[in-house]
C-alpha positions as CSV (number, residue, x, y, z in Angstrom):
1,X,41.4,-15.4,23.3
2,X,39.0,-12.9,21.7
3,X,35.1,-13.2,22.6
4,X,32.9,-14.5,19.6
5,X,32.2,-12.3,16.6
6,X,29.5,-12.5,14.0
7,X,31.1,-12.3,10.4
8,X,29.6,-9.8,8.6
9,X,27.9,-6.9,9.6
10,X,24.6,-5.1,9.0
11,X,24.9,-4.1,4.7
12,X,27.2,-6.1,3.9
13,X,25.9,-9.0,1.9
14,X,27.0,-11.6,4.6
15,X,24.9,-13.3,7.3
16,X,26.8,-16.1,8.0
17,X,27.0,-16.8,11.8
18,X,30.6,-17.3,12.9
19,X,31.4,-18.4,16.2
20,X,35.3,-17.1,16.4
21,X,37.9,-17.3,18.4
22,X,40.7,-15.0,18.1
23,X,45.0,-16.2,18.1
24,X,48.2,-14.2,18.2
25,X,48.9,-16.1,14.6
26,X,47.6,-18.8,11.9
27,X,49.7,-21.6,12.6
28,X,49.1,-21.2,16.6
29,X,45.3,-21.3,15.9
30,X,45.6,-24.1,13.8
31,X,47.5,-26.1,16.6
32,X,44.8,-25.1,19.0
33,X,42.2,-25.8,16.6
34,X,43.5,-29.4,16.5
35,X,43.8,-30.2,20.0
36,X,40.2,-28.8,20.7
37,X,39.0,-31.1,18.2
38,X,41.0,-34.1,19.4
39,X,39.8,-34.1,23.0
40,X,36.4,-33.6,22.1
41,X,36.8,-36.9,19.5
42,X,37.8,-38.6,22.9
43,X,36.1,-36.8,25.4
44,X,32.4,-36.8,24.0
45,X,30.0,-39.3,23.4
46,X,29.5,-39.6,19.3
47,X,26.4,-37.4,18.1
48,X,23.5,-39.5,16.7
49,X,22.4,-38.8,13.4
50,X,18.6,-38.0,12.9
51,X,19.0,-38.2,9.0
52,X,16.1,-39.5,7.8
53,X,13.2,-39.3,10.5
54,X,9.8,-39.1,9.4
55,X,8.2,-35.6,9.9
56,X,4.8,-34.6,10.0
57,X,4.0,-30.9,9.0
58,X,0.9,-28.9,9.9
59,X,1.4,-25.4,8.9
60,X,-0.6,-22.4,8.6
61,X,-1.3,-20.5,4.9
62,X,0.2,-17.1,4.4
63,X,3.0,-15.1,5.4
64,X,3.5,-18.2,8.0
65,X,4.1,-20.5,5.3
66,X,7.1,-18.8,4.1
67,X,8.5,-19.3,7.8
68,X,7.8,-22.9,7.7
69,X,9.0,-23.1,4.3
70,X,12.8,-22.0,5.2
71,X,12.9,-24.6,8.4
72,X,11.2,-27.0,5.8
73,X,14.5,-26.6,3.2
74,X,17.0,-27.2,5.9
75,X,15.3,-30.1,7.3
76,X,15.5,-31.7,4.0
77,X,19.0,-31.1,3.1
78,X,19.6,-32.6,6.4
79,X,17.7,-36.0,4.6
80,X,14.8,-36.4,6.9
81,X,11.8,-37.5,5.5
82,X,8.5,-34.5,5.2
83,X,5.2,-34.8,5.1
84,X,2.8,-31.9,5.0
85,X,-0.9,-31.6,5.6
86,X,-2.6,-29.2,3.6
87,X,-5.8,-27.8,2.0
88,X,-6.9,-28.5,-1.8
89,X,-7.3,-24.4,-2.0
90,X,-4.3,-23.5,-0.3
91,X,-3.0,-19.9,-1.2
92,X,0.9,-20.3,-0.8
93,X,1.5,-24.1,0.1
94,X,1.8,-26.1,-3.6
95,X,0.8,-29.6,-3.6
96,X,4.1,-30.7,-5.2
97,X,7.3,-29.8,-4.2
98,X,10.5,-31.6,-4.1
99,X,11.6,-31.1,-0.2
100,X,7.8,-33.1,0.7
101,X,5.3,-35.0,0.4
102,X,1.6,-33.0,0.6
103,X,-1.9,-34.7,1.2
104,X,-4.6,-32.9,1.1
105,X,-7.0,-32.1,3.9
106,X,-10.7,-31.1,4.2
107,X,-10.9,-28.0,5.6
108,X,-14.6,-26.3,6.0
109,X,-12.4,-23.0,5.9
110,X,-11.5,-23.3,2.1
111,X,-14.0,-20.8,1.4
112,X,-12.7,-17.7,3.2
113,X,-10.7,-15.7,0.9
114,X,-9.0,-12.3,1.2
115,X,-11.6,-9.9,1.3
116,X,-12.2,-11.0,4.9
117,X,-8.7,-9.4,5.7
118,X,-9.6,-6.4,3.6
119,X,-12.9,-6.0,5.7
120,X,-11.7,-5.8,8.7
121,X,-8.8,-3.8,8.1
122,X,-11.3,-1.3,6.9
123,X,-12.9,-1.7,10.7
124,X,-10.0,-1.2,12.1
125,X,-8.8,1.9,10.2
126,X,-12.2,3.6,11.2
127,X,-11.8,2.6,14.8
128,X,-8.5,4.7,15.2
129,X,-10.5,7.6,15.3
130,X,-11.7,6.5,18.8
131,X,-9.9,7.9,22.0
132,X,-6.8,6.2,22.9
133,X,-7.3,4.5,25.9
134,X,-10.6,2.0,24.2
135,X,-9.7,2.4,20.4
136,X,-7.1,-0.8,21.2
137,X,-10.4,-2.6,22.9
138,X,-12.3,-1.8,19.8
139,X,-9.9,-3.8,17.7
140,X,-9.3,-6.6,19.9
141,X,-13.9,-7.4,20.1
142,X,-13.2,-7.7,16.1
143,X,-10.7,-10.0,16.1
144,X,-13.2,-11.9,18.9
145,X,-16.1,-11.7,17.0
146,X,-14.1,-13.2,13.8
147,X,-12.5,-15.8,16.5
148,X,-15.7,-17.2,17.6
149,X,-16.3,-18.1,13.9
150,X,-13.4,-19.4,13.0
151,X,-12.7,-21.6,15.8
152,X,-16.5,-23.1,15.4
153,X,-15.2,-23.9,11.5
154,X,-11.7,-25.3,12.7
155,X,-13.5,-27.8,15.4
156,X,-16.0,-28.5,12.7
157,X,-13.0,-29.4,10.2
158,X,-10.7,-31.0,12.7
159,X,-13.5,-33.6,13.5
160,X,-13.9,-34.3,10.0
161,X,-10.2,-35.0,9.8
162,X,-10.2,-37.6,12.7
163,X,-13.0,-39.2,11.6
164,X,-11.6,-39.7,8.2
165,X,-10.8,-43.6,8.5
166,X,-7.9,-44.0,5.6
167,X,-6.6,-40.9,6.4
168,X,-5.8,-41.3,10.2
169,X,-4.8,-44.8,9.4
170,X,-2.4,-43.6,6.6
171,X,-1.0,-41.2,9.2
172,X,-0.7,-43.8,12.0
173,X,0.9,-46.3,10.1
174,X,3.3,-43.9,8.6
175,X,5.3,-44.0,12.6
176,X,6.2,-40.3,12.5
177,X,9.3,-39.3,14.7
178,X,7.4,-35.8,15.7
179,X,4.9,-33.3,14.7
180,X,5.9,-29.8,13.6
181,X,3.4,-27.3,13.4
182,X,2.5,-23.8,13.6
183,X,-0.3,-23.3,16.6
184,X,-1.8,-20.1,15.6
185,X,-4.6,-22.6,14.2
186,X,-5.0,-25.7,16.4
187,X,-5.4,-28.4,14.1
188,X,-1.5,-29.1,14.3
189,X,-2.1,-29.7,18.1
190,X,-5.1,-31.9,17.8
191,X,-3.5,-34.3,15.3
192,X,0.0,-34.1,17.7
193,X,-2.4,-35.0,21.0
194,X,-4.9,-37.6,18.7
195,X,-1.9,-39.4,17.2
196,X,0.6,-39.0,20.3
197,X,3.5,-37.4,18.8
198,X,6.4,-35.5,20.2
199,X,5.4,-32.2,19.0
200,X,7.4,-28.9,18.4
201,X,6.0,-25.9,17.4
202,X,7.0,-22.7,15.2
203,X,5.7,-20.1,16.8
204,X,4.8,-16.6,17.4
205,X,0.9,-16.3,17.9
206,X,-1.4,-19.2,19.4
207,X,-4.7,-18.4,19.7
208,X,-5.8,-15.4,20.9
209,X,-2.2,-13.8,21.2
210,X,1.7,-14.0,21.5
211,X,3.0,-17.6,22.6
212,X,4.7,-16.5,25.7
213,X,1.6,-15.6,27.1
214,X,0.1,-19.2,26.8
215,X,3.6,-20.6,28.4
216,X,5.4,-18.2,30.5
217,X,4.5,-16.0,33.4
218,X,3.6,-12.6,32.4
219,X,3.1,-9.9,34.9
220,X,1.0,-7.4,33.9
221,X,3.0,-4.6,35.9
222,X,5.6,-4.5,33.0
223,X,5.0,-7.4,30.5
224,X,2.7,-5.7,27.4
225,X,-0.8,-7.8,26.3
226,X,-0.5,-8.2,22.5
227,X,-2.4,-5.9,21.4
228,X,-2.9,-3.3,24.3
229,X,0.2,-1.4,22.0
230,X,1.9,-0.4,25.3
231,X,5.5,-1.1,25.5
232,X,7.2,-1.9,29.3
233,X,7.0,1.1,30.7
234,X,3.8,1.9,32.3
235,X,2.3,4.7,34.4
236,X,-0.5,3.5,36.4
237,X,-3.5,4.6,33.9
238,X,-1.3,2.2,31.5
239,X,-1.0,-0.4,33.9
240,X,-5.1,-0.9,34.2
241,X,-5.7,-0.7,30.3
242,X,-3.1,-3.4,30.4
243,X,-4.8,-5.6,33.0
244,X,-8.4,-5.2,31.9
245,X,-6.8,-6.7,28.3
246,X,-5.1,-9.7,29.9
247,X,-8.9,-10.2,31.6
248,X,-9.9,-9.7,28.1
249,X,-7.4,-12.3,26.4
250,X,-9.2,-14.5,29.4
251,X,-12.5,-14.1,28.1
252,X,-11.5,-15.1,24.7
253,X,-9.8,-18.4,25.7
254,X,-11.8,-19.2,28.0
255,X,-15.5,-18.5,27.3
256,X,-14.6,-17.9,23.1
257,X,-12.7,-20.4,21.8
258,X,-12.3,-23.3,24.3
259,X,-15.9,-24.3,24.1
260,X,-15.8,-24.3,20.4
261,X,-13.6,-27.5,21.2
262,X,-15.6,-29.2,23.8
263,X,-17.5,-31.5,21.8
264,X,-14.5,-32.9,19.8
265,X,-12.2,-33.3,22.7
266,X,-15.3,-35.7,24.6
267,X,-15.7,-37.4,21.6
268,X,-12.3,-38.3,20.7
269,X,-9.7,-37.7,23.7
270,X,-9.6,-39.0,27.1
271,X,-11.7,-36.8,29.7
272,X,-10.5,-33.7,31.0
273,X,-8.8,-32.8,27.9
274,X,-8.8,-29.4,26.1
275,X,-7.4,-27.3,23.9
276,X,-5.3,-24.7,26.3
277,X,-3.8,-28.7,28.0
278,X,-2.8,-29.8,24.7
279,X,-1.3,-26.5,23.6
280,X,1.1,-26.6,26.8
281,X,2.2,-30.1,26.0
282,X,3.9,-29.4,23.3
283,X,8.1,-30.1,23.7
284,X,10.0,-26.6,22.0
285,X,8.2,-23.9,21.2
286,X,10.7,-22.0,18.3
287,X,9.7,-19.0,19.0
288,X,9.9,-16.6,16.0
289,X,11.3,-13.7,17.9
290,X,14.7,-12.5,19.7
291,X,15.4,-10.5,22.8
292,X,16.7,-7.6,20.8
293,X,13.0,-6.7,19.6
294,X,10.7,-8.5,22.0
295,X,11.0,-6.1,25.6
296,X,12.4,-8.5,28.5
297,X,10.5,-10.8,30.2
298,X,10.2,-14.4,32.1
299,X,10.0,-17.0,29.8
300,X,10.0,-20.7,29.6
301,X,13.2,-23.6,29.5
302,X,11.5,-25.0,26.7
303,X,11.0,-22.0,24.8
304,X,14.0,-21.6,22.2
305,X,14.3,-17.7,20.3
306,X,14.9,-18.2,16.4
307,X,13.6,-14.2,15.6
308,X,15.7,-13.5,11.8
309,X,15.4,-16.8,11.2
310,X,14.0,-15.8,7.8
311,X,17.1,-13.5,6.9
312,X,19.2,-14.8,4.3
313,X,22.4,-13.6,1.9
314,X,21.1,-11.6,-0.7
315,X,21.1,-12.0,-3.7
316,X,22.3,-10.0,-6.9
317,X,19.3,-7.5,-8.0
318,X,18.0,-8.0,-11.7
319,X,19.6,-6.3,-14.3
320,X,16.4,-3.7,-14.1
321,X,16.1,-3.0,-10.6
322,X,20.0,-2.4,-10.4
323,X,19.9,-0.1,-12.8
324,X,17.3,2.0,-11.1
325,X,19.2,1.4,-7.3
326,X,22.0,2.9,-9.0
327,X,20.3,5.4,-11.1
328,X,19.6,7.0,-7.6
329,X,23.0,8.6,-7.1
330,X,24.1,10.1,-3.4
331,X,19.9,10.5,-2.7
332,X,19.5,6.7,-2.4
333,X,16.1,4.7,-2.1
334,X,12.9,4.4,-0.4
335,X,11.3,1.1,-0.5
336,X,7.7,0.9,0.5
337,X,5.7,-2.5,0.8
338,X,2.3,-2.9,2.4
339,X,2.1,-6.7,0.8
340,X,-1.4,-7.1,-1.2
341,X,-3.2,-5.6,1.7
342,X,-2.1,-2.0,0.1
343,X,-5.5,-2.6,-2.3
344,X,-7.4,-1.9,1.4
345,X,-6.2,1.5,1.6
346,X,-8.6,4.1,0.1
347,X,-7.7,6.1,-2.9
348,X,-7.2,9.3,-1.1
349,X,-4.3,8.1,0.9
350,X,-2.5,6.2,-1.6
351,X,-2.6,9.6,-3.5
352,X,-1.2,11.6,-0.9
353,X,1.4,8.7,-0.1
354,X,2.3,9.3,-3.9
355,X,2.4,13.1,-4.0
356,X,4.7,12.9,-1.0
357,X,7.3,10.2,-3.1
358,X,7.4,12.9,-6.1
359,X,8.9,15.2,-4.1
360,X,12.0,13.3,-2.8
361,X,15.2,13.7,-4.5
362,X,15.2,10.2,-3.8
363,X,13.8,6.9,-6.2
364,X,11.5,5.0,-4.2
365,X,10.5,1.4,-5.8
366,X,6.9,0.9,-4.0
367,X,5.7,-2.8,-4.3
368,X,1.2,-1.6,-5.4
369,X,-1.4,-3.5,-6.0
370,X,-4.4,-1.9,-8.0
371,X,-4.9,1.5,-10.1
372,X,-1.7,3.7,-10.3
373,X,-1.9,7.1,-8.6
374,X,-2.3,9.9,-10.8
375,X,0.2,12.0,-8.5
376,X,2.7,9.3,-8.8
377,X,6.4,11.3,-9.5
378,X,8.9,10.2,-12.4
379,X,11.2,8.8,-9.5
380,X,8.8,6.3,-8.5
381,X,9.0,2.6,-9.8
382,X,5.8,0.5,-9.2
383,X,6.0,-2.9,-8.9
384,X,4.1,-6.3,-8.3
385,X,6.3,-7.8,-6.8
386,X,9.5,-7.4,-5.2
387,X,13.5,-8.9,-3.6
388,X,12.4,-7.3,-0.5
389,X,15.4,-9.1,1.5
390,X,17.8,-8.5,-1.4
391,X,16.8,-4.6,-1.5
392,X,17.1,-4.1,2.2
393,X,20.5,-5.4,2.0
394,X,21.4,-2.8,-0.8
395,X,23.8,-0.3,-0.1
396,X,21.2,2.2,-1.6
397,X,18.5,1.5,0.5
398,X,17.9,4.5,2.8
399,X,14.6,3.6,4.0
400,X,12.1,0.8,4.7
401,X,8.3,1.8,4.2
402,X,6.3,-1.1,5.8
403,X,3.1,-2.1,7.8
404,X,4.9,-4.0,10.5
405,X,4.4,-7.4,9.7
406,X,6.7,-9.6,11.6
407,X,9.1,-10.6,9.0
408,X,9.2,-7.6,7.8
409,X,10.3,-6.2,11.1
410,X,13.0,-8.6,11.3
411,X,14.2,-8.4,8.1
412,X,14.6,-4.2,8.8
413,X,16.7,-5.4,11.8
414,X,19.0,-8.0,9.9
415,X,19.9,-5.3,7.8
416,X,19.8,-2.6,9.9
417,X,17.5,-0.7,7.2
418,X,15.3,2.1,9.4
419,X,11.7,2.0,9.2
420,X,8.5,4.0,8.4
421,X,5.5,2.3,9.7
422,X,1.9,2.4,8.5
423,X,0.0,-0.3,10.6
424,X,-2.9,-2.1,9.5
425,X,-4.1,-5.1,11.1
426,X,-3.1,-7.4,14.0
427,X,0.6,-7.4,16.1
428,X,1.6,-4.6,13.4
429,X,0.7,-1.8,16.1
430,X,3.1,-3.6,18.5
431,X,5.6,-4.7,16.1
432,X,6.1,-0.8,15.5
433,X,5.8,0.7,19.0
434,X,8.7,-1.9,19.5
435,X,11.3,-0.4,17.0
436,X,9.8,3.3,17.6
437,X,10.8,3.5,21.5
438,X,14.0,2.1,20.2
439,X,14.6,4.9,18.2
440,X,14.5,2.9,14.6
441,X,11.5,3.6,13.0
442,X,8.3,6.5,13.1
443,X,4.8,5.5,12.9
444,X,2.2,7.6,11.0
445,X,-1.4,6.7,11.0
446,X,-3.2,5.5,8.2
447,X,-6.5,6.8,9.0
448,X,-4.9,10.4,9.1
449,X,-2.3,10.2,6.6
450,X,-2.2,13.3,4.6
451,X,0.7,14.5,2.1
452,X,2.5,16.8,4.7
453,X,2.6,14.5,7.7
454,X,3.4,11.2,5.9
455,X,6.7,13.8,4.1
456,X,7.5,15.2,7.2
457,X,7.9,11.7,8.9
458,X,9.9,10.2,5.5
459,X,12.3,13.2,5.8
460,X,13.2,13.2,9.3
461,X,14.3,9.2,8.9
462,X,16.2,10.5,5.8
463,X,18.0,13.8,7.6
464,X,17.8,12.8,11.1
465,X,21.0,10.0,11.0
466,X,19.6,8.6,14.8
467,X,17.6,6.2,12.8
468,X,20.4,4.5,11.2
469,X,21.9,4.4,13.9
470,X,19.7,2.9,16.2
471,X,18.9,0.2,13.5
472,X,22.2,-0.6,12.6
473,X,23.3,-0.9,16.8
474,X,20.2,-3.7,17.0
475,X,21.0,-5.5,13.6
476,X,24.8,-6.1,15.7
477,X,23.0,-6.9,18.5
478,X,21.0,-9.2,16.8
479,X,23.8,-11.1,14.8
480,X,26.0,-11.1,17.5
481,X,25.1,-14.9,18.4
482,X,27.0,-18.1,18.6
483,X,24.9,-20.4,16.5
484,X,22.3,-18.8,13.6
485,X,19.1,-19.0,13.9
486,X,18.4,-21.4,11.7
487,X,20.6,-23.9,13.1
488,X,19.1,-23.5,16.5
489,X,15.9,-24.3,14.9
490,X,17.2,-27.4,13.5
491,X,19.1,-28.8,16.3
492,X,16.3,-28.7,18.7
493,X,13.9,-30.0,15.9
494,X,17.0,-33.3,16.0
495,X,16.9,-32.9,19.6
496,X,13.2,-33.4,20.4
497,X,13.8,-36.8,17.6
498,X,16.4,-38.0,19.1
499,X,15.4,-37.8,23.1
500,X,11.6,-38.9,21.7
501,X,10.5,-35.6,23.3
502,X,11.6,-32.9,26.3
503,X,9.1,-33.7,28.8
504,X,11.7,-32.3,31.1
505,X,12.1,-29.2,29.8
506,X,8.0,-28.9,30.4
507,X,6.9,-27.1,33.7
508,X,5.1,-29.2,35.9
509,X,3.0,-25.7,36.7
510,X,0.9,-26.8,34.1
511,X,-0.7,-29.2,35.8
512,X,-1.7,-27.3,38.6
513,X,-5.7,-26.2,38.8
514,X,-5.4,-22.5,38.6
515,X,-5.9,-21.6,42.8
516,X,-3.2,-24.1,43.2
517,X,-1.1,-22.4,40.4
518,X,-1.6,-18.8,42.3
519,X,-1.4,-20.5,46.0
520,X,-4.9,-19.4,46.7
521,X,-5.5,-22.9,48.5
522,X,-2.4,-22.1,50.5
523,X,-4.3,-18.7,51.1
524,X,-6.8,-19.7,52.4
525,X,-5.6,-22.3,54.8
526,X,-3.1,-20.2,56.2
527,X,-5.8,-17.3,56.4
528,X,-7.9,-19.6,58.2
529,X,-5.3,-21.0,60.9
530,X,-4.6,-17.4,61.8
531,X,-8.3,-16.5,61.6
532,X,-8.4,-20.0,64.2
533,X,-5.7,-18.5,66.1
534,X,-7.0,-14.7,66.5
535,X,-10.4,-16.5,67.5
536,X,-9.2,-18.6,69.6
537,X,-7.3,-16.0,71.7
538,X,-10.1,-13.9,71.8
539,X,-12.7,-16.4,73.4
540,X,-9.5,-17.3,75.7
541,X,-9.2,-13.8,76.4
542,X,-12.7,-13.5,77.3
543,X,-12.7,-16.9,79.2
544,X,-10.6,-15.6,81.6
545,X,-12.2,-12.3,82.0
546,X,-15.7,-14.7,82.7
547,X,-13.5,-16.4,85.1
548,X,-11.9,-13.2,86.8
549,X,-14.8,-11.5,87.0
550,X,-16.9,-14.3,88.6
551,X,-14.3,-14.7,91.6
552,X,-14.2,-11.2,92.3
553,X,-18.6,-11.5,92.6
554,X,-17.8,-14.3,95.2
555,X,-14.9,-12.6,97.2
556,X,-17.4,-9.3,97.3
């Protein structure tokens, strides 16, 4: 027998996940087939449908809804029963769909648009200018000073929410099966803890970072602290910037946004609850990233790795954009997307980024928002919107311009598409050092983009074939698995319904106070028995001398 294959490989059109197993013929594959299936009729307990549970969904707006969204679709076709929480002013989430039923929430954060995310973008751009070593600290007080905020508002609404009479009897009486929410705001994880749910969450940031460093041991000697943009590697000047910002991401849980809490969790959960204890007590984390990315590292039994989960078959281009993919000859394509936060960048730099594209021999479709460049080239096609998955997968795609959002990321790997990174905002610094030292992707810096440089790095991902390369060895990597993604997702979603949770997937570590957690109790005590012993020994030792030494006074 052959090991298992993934059918289809990375530009292809196929990403169907095929668990295979290899014969010398048809017919004796098809006997084996049949006997495999007939002992396990016999062998194994029937599997119990979940078709039909009740759900209740708490996502998060934004790019994060379109993560929940594809889980969403699969667990309807699968018949279960959805209902989603969500605000009246919601940016991506529509109040009716056909896969769920919405109701609409107060939230106190309705009136924070996107100009906040424009703002600090800005910040952060002129903060690149600073050395190094602090420039990463820089960025991580803003995204503290915005978290102090914003965690005050989401208490503020959350309280509002369990106060609300008919809603949280509408809720209760409803008898939902589980919770699913995304935790990067906590308002899924106080509704799971009020109302007692079994709760899975789809995950890749909670809080003040990445998830696994909430649940899993991370060692500081070689596991990176989102956003220290160090990968695991690290000489010893490397190795303190990464400790002081794991003290950091301390502060900010800690002294930021757990007291923002405090109030709510007295008022309406038993004592001693707070937010980091409710986090932890949540059944399967999906985690939204895979091995072949992420660097190694401990992690957690109840921790399950869905990364590409968004990937998809594409789909045929329209007539338009075909035309113009194949308009581009031998040369290929350049795709560039920045999502709407492209209107952030300054005028100066989306200039130069255009003068570079009229000098390919390549097209290049660029997804822009705002006034069109007046060095913009023939060959480029500006658009509002774009396939992005569908173009990736094109045979004409050469490269994959991109500010390193997560999805993005994964969706360069699926198709093993190499990548020219131009970080903004957030995990997109890390997202990129991870496929740079990989060899799949070069960075350039916003703040210092000019013509010549941001050419120079377009052209060596054209010429230099190492890129594709590298990209197309992870996208195998990546699809080499025995059950998708997506399926994964959805049978420990059925999983966690069925068994009424996986409390025994959850470490009991958790419940530990933290000197019990790092033994410094057993420290202690076992400093202070040898600190007894050493003491006593001494005095003994000088007992006996007292002794000696008086008998040979008497003898004299």
């Amino acid at each position: 027998m052959s090991t298992k294959y993934y059918s289809g490989s990375p530009r292809t059109g196929s990403t169907n996940y095929t668990l295979g197993i290899g014969c010398n013929n048809s017919q004796e594959m098809s006997t084996t087939a049949s006997v495999f299936l007939a002992l396990l009729y016999f062998l194994l307990p029937p599997y119990t449908s979940c078709g039909e549970s009740k759900i209740l969904v708490v996502p998060v707006d934004g790019s994060h809804w379109i993560n929940m969204k594809i889980i969403l679709e699969e667990l309807h076709s699968r018949g279960h029963e959805i209902t989603v929480l969500r605000s009246a002013k919601s940016w991506y989430i529509p109040s009716n769909s056909s896969i769920y039923t919405s109701i609409n929430i107060p939230m106190l954060e309705d009136e924070a648009d996107r100009d906040f995310y424009i703002t600090m973008i800005q910040d952060v751009m002129y903060r690149r200018s600073y050395p190094n070593f602090i420039r990463t600290f820089y960025q991580q007080y803003l995204l503290t000073s915005a978290l102090g905020d914003g965690h005050t508002i989401m208490a503020k609404s959350a309280g509002k929410i369990l106060e609300d009479v008919v809603l949280m009897k509408r809720l209760q009486d409803t008898k939902f099966d589980i919770i699913l929410t995304d935790p990067a705001l906590p308002l899924g994880v106080i509704l799971g803890g009020y109302l007692k749910l079994p709760m899975v969450y789809n995950v890749r940031w909670i809080n003040t970072g990445e998830g696994h460093l909430t649940i899993a041991p991370s060692p500081v000697t070689y596991v990176p602290i989102p956003g220290s943009e160090l990968h695991d590697q690290m000489d010893f000047q490397e190795r303190i910037k990464n400790m002081l910002h794991y003290l950091y991401s301390l502060y900010e849980l800690y002294i930021v946004i757990n007291p923002a809490y405090t109030d709510l969790f007295q008022k309406h959960f038993p004592p001693g609850t707070d937010l980091v204890s409710l986090e932890l007590s949540a059944d399967i984390w999906l985690f939204r990233a895979d091995f072949v990315f992420e660097f190694p590292r401990p992690t957690m039994p109840n921790m399950v790795y869905i990364g590409g989960f968004q990937c998809k078959e594409a789909q045929p281009l329209p007539d338009e954009l075909e035309e113009f993919m194949q308009s581009s000859g031998d040369h290929g394509v350049v795709v560039m997307s920045l999502g709407t936060l492209v209107s952030a960048l300054p005028s100066d730099i989306t200039e130069a980024i255009a003068a570079a594209f009229a000098e390919l021999p390549q097209k290049v479709i660029w997804r822009f928002v705002g006034d069109k460049p007046s060095s913009l080239g023939k060959n480029t096609k500006l658009v509002n919107w774009l396939p992005q998955k569908d173009l990736l997968e094109h045979p004409k795609t050469k490269v994959f311009i991109a500010h390193g959002g997560t999805n993005g990321m994964y969706e360069a790997i699926c198709h093993g598409v190499p990548v020219l990174g131009l970080p903004l905002l957030f995990d997109q610094f890390d997202n990129l050092l991870r496929l740079k030292v990989r060899g799949a992707a070069r960075v350039v810096e916003v703040r210092s983009l000019t013509k010549d440089n941001f050419l120079e790095a377009l052209k060596d991902i054209l010429e230099n074939a190492s890129y594709r390369e590298n990209i197309q060895r992870l996208s195998q990597l990546h699809r080499d698995r025995p059950m998708s993604p997506v399926d994964t997702a959805i049978f420990w979603i059925e999983y966690v319904i069925r068994n009424k949770g996986a409390s025994h997937l959850r470490s009991t570590g958790f419940n530990l106070p933290w000197y019990s957690y790092f033994c410094l109790d057993v420290t202690v005590f076992l400093l202070a028995i040898t600190g007894g012993i050493i003491c006593g020994s001494v005095l003994a030792c000088k007992a006996l001398c007292c002794r000696k030494s008086r008998m040979k006074r008497k003898t004299e």
